[in-house]
C-alpha positions in Angstrom: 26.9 -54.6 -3.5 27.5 -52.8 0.0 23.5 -51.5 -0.6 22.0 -55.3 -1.0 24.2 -56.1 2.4 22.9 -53.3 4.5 19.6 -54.0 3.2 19.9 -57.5 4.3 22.0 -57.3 7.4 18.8 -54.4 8.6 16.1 -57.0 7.0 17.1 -59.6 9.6 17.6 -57.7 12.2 14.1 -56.4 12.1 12.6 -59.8 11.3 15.0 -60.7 14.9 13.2 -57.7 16.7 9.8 -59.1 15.5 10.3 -62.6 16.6 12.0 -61.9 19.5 8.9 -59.4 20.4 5.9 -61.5 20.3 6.0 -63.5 23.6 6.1 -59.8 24.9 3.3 -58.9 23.2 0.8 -61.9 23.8 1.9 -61.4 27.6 -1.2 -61.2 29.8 -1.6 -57.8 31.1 -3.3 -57.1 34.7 -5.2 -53.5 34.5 -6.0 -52.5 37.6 -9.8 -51.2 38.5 -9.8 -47.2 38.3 -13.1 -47.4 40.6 -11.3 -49.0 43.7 -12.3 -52.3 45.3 -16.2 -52.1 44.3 -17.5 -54.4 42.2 -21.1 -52.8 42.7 -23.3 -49.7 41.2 -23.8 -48.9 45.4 -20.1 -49.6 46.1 -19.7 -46.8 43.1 -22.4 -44.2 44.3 -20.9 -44.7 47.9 -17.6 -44.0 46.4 -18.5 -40.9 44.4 -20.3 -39.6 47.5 -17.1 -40.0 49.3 -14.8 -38.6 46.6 -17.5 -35.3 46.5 -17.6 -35.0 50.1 -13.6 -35.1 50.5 -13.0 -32.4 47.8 -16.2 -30.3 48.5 -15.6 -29.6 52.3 -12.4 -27.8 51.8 -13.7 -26.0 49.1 -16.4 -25.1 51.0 -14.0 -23.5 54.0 -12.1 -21.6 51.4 -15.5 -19.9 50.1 -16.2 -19.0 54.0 -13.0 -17.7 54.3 -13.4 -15.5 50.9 -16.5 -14.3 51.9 -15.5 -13.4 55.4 -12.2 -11.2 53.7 -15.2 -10.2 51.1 -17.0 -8.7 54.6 -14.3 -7.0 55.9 -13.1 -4.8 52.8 -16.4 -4.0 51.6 -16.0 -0.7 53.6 -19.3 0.2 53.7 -20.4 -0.3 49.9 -23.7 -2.0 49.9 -22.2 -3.5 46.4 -20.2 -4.9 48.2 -21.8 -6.3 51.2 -24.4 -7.8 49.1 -21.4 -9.7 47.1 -20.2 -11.1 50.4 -23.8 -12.2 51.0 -24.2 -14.2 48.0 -20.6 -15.5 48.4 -21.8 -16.5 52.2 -25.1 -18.2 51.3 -24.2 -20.3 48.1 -21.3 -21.7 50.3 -23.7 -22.6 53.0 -25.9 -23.9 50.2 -23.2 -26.0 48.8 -21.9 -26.9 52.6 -26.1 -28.2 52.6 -26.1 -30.2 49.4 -22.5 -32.0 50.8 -23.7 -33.2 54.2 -26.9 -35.2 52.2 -24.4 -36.8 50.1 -24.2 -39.6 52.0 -27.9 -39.6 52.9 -28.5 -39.4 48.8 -26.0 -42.0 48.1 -27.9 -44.5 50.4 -31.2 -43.8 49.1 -29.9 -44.1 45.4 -27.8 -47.3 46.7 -31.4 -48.8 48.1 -33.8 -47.3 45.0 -31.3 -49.4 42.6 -31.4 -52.1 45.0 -28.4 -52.7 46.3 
């Protein structure tokens, strides 16, 4: 007897949860745009450009900096020094390819018409 009381007394409280849950659930939701306020493909290039250039310029620094400590302990080894080289130049390279971001991202903006 106490069994077909639980079992009822938990039966409408669940069916109370469910009710009392579907105003809550057909709530309209506002999701906020991940990409920012553009609305555009050359709002999103322009902002990808951006977001490249203001994680690649400090990046690029740190690889000067490495290469520079690289310089200074190679001691003489041509191994060495030749390391440091590489480490120099691709971070030059990538220094390059970050200042025609912007220069990219308006000729991609203006190729796609925008």
């Amino acid at each position: 007897m106490l069994k077909n009381k639980t079992t009822y007394l938990f039966s409408k409280i669940f069916f109370a949860i469910i009710i009392l849950a579907v105003p809550v659930v057909g709530r309209a939701v506002q999701i906020e745009n991940p990409l920012g306020e553009t609305t555009t493909i050359a709002g999103l290039v322009d902002n990808i450009a951006t977001f490249l250039i203001q994680i690649g310029i400090p990046i690029t620094t740190i690889m000067i900096l490495v290469a520079a400590i690289q310089f200074m302990f190679a001691g003489g080894s041509e191994k060495r020094v030749t390391t440091a080289r590489q480490t120099l130049t691709y971070a030059v390279i990538g220094l390059g390819v970050l200042l025609l971001a912007k220069g990219v991202s308006s000729v991609i903006t203006s190729f796609l018409g925008g």
